[in-house]
C-alpha positions in Angstrom: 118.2 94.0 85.7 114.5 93.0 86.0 113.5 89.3 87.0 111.6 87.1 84.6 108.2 86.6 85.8 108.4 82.5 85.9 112.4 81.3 86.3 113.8 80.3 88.7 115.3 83.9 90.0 111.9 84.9 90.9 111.1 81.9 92.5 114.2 82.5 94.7 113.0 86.1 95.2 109.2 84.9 96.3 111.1 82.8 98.6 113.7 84.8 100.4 110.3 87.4 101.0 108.6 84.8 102.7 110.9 83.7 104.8 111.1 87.1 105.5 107.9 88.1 106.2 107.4 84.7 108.6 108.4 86.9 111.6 105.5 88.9 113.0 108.0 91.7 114.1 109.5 92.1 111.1 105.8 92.4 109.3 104.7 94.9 111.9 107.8 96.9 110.9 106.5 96.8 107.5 103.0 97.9 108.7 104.7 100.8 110.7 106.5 101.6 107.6 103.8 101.8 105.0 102.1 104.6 107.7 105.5 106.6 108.3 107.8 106.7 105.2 111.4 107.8 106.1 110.6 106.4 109.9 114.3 105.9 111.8 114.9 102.7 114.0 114.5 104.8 117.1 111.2 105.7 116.2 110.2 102.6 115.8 111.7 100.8 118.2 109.2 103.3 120.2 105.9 101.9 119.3 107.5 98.1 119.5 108.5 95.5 122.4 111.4 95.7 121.2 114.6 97.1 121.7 116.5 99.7 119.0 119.3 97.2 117.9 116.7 94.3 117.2 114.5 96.8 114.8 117.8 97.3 113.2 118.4 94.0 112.8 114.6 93.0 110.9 115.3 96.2 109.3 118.1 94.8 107.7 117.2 91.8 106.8 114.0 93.5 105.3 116.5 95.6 103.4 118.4 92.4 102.1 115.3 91.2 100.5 114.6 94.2 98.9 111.4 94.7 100.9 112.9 98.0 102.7 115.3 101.0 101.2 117.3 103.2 103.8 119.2 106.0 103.0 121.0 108.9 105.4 119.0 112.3 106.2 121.8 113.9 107.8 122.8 112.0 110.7 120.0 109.8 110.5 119.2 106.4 108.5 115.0 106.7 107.1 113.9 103.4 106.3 110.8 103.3 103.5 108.9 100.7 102.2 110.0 99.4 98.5 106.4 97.5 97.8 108.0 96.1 94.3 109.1 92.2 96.2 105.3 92.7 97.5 103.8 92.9 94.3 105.8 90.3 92.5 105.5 87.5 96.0 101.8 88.6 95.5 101.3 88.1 92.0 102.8 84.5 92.5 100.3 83.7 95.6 97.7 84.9 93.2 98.8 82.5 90.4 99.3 79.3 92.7 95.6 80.2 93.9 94.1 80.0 90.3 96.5 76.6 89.5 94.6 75.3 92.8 91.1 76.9 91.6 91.7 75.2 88.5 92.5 72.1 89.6 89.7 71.6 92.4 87.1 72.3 89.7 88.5 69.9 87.6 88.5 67.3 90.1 84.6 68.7 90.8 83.8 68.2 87.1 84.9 64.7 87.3 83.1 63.6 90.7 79.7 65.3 89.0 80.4 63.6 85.9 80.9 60.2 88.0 77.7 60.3 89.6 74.4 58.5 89.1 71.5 60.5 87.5 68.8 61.2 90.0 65.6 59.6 89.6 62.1 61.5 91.1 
């Protein structure tokens, strides 16, 4: 069932992504991701400081936000990115920056308005 764009489900969404994506491992899994779809957690455990089990675990906590899909390829588990959480936790950054935009020039507006004219 899709989420409404402004309830409160989507607000809960935008912030179970965040807290999330606040682990620099688990972001640098997503950037390994988005370079090899259908990566396993052996291969990426290779390129990280880290050992198999932990990329399993930020893999599935990634997959229990909806940020990562797995499914088997024989005896294997492939791990791809499902940018749709992105998207929607972007689209909401992108509306709280316009509220703010908004806002500051209002408050700019006023402070012009409040000062005294010039004279040359």
């Amino acid at each position: 069932m899709p989420v409404p764009s402004g309830g409160r489900d989507s607000t809960d969404n935008v912030d179970r992504v965040l807290a999330a994506l606040a682990d620099p491992m688990r972001r640098r899994i997503l950037d390994l991701l988005a370079g090899q779809p259908g990566s396993t957690a052996t291969l990426l455990a290779d390129e990280l400081p880290v050992s198999r089990q932990a990329v399993v675990q930020h893999l599935a906590v990634l997959e229990a936000v909806e940020l990562v899909a797995s499914g088997r390829v024989g005896r294997e588990r492939r791990y791809r990115v499902r940018p749709e959480r992105l998207t929607a936790t972007a689209a909401w950054m992108t509306r709280v920056a316009q509220q703010w935009d908004s806002r500051l020039n209002a408050i700019r507006l006023l402070a012009e308005a409040a000062e005294p004219p010039v004279d040359d």
